[in-house]
PDB file of N, CA, C and O in Angstrom:
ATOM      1  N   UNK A   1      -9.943  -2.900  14.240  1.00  0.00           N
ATOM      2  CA  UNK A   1      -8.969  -2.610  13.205  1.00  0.00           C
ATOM      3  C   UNK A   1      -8.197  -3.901  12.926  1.00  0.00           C
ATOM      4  O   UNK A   1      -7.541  -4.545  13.744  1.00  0.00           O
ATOM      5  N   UNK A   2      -8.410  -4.197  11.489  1.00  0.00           N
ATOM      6  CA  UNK A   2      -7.327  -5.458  11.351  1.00  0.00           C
ATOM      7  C   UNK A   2      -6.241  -4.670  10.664  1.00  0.00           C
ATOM      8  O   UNK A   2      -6.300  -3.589  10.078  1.00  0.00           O
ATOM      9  N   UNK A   3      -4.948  -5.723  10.952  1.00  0.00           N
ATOM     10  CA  UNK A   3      -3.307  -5.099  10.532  1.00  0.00           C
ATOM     11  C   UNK A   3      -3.198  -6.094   9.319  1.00  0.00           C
ATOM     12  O   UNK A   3      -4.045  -6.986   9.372  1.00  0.00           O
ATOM     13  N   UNK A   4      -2.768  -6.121   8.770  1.00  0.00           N
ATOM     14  CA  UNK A   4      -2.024  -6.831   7.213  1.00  0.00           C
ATOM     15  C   UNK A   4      -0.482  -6.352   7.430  1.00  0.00           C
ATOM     16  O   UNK A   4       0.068  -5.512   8.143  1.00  0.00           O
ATOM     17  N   UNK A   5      -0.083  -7.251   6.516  1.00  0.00           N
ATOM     18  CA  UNK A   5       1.536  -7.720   6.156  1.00  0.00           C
ATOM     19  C   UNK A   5       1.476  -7.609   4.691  1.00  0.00           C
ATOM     20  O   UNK A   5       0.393  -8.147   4.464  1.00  0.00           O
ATOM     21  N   UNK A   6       1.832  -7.343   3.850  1.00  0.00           N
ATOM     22  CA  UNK A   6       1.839  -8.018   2.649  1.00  0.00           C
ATOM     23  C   UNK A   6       3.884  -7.686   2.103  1.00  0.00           C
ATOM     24  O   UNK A   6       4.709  -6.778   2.204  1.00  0.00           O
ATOM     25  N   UNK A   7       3.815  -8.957   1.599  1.00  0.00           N
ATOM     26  CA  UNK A   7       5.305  -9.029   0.884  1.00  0.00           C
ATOM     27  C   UNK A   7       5.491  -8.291  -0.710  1.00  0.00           C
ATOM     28  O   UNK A   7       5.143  -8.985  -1.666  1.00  0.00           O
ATOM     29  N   UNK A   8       5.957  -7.097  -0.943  1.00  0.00           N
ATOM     30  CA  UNK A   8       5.459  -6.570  -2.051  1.00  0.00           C
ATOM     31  C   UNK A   8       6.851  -7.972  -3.249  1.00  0.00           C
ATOM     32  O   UNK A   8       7.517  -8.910  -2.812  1.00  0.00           O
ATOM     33  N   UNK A   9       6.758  -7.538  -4.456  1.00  0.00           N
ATOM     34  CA  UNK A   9       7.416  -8.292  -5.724  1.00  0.00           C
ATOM     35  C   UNK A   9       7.918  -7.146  -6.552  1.00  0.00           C
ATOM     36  O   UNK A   9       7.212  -6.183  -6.852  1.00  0.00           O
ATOM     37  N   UNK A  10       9.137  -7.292  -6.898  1.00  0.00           N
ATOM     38  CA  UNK A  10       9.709  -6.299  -8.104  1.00  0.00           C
ATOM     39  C   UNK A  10       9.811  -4.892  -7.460  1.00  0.00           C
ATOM     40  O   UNK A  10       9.320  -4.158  -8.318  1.00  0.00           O
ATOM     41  N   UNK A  11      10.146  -4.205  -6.521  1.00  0.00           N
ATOM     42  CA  UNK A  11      10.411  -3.266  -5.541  1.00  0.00           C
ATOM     43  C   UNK A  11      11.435  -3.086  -4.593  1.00  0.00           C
ATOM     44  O   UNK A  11      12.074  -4.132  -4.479  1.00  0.00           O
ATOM     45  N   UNK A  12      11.812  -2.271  -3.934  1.00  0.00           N
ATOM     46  CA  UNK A  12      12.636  -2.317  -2.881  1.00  0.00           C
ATOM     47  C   UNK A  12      12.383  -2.340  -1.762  1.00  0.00           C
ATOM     48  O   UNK A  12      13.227  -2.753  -0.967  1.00  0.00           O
ATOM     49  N   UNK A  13      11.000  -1.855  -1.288  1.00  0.00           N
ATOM     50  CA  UNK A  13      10.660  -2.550  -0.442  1.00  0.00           C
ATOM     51  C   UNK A  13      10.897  -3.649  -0.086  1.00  0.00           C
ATOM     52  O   UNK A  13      11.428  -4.384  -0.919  1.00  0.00           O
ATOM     53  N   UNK A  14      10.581  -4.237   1.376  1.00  0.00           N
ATOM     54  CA  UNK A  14      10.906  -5.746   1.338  1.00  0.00           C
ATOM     55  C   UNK A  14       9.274  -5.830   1.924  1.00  0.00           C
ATOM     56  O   UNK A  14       8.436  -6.535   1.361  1.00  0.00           O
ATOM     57  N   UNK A  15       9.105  -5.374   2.590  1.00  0.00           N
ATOM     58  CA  UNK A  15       7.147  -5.611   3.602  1.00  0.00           C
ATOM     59  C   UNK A  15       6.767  -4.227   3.363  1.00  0.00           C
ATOM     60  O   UNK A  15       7.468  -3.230   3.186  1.00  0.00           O
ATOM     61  N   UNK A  16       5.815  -4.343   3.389  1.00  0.00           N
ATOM     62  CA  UNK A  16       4.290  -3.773   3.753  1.00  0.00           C
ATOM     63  C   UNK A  16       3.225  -3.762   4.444  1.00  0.00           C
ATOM     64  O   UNK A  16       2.269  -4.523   4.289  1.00  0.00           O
ATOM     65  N   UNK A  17       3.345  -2.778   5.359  1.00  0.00           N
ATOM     66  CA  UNK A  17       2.367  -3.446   6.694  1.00  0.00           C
ATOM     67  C   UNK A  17       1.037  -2.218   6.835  1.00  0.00           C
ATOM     68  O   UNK A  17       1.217  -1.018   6.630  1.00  0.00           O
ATOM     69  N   UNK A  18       0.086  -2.664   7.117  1.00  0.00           N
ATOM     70  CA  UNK A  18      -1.533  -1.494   7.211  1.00  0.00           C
ATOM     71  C   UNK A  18      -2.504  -1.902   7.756  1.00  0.00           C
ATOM     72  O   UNK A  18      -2.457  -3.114   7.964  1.00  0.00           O
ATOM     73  N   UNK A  19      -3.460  -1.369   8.115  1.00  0.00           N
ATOM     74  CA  UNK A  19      -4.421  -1.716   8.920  1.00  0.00           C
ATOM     75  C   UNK A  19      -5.678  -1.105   8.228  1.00  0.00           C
ATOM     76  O   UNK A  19      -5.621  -0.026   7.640  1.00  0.00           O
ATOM     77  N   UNK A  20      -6.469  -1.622   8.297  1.00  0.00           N
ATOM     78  CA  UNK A  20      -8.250  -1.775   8.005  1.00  0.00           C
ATOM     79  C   UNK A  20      -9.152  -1.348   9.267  1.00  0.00           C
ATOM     80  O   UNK A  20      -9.208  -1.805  10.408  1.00  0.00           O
ATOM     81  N   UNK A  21      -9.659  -0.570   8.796  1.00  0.00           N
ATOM     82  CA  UNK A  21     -10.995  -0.292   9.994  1.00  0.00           C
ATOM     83  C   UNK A  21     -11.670   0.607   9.151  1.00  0.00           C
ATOM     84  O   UNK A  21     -11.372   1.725   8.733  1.00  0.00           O
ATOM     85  N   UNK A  22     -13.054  -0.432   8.925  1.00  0.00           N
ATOM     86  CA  UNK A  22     -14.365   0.673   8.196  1.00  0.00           C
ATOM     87  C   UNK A  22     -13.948   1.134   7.070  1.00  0.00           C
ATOM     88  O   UNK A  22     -14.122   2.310   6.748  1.00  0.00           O
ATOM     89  N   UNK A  23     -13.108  -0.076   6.036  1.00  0.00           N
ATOM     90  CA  UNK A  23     -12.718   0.417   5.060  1.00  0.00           C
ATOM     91  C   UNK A  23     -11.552   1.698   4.362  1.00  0.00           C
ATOM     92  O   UNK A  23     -11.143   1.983   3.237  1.00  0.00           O
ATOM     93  N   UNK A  24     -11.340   2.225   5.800  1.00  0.00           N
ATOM     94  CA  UNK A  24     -10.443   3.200   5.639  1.00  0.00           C
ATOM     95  C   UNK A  24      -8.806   2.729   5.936  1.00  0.00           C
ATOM     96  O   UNK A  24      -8.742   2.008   6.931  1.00  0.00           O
ATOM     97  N   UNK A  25      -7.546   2.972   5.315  1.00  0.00           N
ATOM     98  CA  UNK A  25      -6.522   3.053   5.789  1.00  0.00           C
ATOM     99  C   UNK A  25      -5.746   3.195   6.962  1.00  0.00           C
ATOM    100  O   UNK A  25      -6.012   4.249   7.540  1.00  0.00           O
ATOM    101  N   UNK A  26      -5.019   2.618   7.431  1.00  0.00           N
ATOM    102  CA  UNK A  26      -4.202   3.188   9.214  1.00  0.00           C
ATOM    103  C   UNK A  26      -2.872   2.779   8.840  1.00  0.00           C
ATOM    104  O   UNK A  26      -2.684   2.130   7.811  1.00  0.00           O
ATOM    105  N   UNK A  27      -1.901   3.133   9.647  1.00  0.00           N
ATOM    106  CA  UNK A  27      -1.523   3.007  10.063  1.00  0.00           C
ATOM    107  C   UNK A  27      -0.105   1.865   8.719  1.00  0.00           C
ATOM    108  O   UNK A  27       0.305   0.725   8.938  1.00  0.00           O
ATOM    109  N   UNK A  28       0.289   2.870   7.355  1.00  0.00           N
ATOM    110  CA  UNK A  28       0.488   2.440   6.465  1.00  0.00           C
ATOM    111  C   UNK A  28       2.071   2.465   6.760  1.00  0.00           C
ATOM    112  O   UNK A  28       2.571   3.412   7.367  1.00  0.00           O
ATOM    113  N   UNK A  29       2.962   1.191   6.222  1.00  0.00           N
ATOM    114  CA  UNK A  29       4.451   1.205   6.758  1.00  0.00           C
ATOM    115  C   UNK A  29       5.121   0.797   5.784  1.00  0.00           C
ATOM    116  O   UNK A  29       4.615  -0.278   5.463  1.00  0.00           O
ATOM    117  N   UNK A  30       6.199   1.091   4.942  1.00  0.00           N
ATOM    118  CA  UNK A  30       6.705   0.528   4.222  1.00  0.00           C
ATOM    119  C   UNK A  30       7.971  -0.217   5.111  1.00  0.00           C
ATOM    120  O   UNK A  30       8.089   0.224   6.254  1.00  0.00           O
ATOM    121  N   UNK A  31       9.012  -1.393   4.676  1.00  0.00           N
ATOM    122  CA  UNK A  31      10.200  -1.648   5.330  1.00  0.00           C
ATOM    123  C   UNK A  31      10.984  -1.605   4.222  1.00  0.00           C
ATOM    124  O   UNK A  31      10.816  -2.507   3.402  1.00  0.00           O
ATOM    125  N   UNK A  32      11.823  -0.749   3.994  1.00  0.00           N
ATOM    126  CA  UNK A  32      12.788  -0.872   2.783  1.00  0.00           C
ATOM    127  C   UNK A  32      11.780   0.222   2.072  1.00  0.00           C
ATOM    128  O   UNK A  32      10.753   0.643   2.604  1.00  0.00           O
ATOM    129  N   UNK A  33      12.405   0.713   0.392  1.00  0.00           N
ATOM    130  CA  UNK A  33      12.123   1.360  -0.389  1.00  0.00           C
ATOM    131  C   UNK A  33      12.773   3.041   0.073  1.00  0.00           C
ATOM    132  O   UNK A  33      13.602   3.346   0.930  1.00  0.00           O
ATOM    133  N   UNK A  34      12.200   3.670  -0.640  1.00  0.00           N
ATOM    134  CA  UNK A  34      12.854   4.849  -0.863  1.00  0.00           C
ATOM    135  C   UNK A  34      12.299   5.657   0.548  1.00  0.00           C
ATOM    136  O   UNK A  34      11.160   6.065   0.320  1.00  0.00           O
ATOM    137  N   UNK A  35      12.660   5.942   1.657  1.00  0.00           N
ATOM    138  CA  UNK A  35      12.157   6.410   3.053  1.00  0.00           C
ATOM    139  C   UNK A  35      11.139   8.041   2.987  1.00  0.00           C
ATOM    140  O   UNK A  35      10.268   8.554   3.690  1.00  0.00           O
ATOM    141  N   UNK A  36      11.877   8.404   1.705  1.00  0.00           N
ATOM    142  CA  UNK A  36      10.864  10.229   1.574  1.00  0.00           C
ATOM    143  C   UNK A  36       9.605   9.682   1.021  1.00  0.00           C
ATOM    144  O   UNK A  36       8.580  10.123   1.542  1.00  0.00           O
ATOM    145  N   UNK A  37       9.435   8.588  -0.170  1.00  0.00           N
ATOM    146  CA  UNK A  37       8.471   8.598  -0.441  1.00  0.00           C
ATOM    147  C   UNK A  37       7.587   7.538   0.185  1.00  0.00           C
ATOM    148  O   UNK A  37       6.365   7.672   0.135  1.00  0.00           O
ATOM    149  N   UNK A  38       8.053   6.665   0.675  1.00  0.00           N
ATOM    150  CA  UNK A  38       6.968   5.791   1.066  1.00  0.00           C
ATOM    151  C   UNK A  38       6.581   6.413   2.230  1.00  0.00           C
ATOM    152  O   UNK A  38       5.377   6.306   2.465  1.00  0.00           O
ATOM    153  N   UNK A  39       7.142   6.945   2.921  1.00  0.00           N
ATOM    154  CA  UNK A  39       6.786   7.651   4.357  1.00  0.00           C
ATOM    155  C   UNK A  39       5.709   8.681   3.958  1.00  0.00           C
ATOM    156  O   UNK A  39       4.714   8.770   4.677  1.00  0.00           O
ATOM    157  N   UNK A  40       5.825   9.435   2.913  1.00  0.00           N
ATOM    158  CA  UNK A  40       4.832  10.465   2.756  1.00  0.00           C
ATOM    159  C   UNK A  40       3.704   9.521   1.774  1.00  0.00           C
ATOM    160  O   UNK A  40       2.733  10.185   1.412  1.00  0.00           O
ATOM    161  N   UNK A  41       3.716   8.480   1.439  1.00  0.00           N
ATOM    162  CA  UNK A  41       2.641   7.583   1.156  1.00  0.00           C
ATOM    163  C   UNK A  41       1.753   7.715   2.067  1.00  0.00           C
ATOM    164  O   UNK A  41       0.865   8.563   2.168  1.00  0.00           O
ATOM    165  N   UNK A  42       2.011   6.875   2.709  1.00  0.00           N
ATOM    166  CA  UNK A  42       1.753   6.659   4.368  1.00  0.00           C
ATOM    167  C   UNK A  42       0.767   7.922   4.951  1.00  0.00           C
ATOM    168  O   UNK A  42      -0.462   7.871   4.989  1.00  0.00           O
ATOM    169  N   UNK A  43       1.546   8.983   5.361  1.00  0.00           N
ATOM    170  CA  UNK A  43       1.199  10.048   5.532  1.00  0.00           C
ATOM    171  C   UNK A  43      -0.654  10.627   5.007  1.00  0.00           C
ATOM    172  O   UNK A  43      -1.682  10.992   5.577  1.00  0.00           O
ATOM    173  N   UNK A  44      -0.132  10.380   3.515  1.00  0.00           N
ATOM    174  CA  UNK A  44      -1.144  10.878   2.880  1.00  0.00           C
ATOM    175  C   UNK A  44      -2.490   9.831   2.985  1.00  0.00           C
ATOM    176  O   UNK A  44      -3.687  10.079   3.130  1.00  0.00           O
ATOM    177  N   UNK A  45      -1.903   8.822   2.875  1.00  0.00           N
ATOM    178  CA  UNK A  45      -3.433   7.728   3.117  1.00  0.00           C
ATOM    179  C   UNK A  45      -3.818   7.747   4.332  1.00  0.00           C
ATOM    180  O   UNK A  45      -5.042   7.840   4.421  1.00  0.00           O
ATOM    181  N   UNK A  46      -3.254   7.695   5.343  1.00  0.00           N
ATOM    182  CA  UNK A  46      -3.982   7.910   6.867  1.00  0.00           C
ATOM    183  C   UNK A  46      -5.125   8.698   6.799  1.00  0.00           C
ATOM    184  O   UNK A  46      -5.203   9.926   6.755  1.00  0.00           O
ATOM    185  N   UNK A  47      -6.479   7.405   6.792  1.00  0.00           N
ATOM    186  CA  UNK A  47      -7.522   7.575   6.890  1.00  0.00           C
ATOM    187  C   UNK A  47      -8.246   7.659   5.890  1.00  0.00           C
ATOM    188  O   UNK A  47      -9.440   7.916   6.040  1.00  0.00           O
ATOM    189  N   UNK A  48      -7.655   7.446   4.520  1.00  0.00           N
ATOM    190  CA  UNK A  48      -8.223   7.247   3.016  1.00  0.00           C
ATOM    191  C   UNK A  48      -9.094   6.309   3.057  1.00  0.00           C
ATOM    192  O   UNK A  48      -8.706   5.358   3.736  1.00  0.00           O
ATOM    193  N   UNK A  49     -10.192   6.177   2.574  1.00  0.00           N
ATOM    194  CA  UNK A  49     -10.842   5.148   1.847  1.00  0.00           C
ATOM    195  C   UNK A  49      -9.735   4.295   1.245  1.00  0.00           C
ATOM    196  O   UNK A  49      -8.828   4.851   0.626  1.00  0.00           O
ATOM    197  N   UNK A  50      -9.762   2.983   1.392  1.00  0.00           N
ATOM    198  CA  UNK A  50      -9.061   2.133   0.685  1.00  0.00           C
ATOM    199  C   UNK A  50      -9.606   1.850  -0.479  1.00  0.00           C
ATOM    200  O   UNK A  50      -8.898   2.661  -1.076  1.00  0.00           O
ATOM    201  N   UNK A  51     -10.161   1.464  -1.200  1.00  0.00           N
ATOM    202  CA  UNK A  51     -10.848   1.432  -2.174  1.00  0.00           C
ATOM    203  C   UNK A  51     -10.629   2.645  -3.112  1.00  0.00           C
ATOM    204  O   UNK A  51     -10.335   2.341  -4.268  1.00  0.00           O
ATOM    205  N   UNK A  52     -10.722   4.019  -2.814  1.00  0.00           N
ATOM    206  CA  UNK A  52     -10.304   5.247  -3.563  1.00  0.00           C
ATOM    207  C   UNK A  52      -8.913   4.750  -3.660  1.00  0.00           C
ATOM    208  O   UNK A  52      -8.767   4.172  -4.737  1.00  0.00           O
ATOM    209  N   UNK A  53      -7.385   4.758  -2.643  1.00  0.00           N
ATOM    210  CA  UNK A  53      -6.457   4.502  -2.612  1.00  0.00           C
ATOM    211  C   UNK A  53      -5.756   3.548  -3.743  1.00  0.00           C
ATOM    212  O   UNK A  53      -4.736   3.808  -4.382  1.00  0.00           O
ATOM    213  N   UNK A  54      -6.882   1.931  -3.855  1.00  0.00           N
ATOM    214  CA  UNK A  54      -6.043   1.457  -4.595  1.00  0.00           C
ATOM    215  C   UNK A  54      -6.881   1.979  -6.128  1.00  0.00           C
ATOM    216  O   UNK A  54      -6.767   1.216  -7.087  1.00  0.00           O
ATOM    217  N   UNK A  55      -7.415   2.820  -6.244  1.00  0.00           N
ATOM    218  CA  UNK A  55      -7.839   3.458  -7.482  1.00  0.00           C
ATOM    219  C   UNK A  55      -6.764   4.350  -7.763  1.00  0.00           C
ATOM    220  O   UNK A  55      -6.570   4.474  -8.972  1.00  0.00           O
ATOM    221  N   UNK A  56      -6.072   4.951  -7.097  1.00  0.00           N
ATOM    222  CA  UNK A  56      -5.018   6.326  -7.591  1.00  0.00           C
ATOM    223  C   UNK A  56      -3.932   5.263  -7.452  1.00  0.00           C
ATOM    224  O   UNK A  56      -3.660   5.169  -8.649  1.00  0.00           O
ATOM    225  N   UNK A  57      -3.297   4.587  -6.984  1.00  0.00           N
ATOM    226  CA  UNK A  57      -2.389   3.596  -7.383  1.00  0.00           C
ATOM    227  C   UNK A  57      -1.736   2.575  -7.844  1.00  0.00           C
ATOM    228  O   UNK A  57      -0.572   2.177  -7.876  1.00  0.00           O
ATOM    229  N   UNK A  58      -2.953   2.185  -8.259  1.00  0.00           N
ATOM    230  CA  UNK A  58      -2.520   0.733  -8.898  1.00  0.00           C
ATOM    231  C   UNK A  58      -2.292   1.325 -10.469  1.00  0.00           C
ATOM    232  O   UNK A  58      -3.063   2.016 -11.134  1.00  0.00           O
ATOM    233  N   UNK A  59      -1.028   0.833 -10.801  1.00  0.00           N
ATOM    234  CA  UNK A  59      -0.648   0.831 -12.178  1.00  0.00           C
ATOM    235  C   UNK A  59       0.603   1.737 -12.121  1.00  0.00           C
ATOM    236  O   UNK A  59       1.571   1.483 -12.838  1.00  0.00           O
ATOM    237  N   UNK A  60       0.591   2.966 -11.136  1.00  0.00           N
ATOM    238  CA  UNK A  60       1.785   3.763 -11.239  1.00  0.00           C
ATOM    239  C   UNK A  60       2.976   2.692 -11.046  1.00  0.00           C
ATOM    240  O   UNK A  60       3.111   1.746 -10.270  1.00  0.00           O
ATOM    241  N   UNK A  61       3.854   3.276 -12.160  1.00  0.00           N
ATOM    242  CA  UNK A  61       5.231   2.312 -12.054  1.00  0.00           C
ATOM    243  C   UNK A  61       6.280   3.518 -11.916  1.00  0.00           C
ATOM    244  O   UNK A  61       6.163   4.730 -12.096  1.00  0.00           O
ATOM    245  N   UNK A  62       7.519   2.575 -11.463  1.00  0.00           N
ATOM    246  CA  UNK A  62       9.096   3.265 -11.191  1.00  0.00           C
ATOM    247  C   UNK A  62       9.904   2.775 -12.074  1.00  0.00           C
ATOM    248  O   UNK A  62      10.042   1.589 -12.373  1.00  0.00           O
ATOM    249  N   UNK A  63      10.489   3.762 -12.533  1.00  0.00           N
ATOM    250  CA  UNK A  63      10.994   3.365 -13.745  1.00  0.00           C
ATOM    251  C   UNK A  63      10.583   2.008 -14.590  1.00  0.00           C
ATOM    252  O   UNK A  63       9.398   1.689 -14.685  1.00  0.00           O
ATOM    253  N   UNK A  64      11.888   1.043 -15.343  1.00  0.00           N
ATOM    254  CA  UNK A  64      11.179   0.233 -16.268  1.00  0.00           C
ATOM    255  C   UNK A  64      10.736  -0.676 -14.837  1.00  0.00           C
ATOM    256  O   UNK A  64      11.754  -0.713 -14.146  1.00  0.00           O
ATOM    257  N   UNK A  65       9.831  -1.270 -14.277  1.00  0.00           N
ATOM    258  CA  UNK A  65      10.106  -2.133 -13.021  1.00  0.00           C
ATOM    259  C   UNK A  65       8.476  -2.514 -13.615  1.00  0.00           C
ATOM    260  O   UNK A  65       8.086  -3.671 -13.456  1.00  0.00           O
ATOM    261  N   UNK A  66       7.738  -1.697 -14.164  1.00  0.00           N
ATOM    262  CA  UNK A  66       6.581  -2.151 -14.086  1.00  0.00           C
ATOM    263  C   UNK A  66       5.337  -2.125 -12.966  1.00  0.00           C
ATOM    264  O   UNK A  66       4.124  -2.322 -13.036  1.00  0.00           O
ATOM    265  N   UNK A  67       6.275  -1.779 -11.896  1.00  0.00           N
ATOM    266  CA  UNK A  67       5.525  -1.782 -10.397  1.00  0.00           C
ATOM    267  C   UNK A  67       6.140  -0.308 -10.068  1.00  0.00           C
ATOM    268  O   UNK A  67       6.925   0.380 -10.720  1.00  0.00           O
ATOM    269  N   UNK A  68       5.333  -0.014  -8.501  1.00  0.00           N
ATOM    270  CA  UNK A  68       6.180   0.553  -8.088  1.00  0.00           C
ATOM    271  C   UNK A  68       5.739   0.059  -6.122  1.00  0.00           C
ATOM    272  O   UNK A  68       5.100  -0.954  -5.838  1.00  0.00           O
ATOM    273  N   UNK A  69       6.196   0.906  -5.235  1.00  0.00           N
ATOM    274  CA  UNK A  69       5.574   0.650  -3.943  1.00  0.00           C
ATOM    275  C   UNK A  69       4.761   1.289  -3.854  1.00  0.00           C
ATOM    276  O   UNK A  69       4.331   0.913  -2.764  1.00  0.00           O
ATOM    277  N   UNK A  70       3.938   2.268  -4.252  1.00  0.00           N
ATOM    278  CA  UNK A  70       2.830   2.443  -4.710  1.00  0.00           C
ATOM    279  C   UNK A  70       1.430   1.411  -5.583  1.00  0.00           C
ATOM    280  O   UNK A  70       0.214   1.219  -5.599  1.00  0.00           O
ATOM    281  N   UNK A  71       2.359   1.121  -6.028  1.00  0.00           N
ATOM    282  CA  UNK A  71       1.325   0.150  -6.808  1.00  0.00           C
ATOM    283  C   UNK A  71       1.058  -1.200  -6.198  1.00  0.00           C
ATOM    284  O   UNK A  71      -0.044  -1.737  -6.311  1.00  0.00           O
ATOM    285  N   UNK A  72       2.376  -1.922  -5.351  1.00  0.00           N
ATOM    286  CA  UNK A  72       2.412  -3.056  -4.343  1.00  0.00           C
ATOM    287  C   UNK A  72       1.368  -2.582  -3.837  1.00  0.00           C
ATOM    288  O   UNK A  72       0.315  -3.160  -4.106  1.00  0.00           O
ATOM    289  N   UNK A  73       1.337  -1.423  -2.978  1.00  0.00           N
ATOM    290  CA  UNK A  73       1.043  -1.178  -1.543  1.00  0.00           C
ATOM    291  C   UNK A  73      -0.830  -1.448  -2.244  1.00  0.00           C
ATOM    292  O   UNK A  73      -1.563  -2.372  -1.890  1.00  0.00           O
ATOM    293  N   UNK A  74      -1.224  -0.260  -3.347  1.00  0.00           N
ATOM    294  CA  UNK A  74      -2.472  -0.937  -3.871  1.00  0.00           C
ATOM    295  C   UNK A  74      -2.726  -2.151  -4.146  1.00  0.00           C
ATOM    296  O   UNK A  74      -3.859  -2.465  -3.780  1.00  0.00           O
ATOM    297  N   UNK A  75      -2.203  -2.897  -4.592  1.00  0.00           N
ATOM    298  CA  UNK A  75      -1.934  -4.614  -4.861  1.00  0.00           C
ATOM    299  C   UNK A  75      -2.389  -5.622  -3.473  1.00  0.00           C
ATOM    300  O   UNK A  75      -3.161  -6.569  -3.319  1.00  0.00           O
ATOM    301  N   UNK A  76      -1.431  -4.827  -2.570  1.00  0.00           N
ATOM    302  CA  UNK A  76      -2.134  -5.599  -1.112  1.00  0.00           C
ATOM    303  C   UNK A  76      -3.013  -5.254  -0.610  1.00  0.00           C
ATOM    304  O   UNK A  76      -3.527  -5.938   0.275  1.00  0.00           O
ATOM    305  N   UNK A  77      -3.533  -4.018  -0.998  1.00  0.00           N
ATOM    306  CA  UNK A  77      -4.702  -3.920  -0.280  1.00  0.00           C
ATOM    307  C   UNK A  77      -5.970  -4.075  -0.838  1.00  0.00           C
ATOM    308  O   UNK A  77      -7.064  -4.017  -0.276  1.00  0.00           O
ATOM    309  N   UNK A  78      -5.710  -4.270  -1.955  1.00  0.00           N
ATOM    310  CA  UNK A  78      -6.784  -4.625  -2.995  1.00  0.00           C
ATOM    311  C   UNK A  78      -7.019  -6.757  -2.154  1.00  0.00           C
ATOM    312  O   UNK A  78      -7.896  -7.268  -1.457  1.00  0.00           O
ATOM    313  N   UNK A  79      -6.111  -7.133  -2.579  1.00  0.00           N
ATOM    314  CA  UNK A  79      -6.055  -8.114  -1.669  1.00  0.00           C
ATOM    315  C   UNK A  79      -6.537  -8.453  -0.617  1.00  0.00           C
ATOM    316  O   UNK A  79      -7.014  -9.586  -0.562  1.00  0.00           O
ATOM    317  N   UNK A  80      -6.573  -7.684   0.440  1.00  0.00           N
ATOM    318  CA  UNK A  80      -7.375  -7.290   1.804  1.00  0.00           C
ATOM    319  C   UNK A  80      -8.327  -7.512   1.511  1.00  0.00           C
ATOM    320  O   UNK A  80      -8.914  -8.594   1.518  1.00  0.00           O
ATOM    321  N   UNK A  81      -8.865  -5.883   0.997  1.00  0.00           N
ATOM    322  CA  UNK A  81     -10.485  -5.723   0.974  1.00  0.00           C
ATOM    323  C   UNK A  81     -11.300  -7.073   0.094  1.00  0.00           C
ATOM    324  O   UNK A  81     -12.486  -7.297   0.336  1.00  0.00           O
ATOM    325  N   UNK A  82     -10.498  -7.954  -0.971  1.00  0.00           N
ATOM    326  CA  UNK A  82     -11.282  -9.128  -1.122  1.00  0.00           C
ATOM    327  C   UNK A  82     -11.314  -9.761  -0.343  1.00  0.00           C
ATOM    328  O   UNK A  82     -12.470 -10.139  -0.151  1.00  0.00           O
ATOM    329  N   UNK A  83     -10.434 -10.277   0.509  1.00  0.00           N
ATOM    330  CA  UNK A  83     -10.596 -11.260   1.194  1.00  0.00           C
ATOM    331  C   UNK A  83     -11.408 -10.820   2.702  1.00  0.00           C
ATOM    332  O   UNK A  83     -11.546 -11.604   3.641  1.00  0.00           O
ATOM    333  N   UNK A  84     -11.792  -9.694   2.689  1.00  0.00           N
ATOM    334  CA  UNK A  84     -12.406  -9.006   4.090  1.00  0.00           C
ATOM    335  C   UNK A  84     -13.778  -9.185   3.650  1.00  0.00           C
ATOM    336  O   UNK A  84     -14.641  -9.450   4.487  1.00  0.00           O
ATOM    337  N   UNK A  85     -14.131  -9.039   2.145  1.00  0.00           N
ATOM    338  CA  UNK A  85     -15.728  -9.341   2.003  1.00  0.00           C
ATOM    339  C   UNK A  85     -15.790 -11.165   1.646  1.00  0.00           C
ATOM    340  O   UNK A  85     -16.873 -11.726   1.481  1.00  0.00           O
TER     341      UNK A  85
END
């Protein structure tokens, strides 16, 4: 299992931390942001295909922000999985 960090942009979050094994999600953490929802982020991807994951998230935004921690959290892991192949 590899762990990642990623620093999300335009969010309240401040980090983003997850882990990789076999393409699937672990072990997903937000630091900062809204605690009900990123926690039940989290929750729900434990053990997702990453690849499906950053398909249902990338693009959702929070209000005008353009982003959201949803969409970071796809952002970094989209990130990952390139740099893992």
């Amino acid at each position: 299992m590899k762990h990642y960090t990623f620093v999300p942009q335009g969010v309240c979050a401040r980090q983003i931390d997850f882990s990789l094994e076999n393409g699937k999600l672990h072990d997903v953490h937000f630091t900062g942001g809204c605690p009900g929802n990123t926690t039940a982020i989290g929750k729900l991807l434990e053990g997702t295909d990453a690849a499906r994951a950053v398909a249902l998230l990338k693009g959702n935004q929070c209000g005008f922000k353009g982003t959201s921690c949803a969409d970071q959290l796809a952002r970094g892991v989209e990130k990952a999985l390139q740099e893992h192949h």
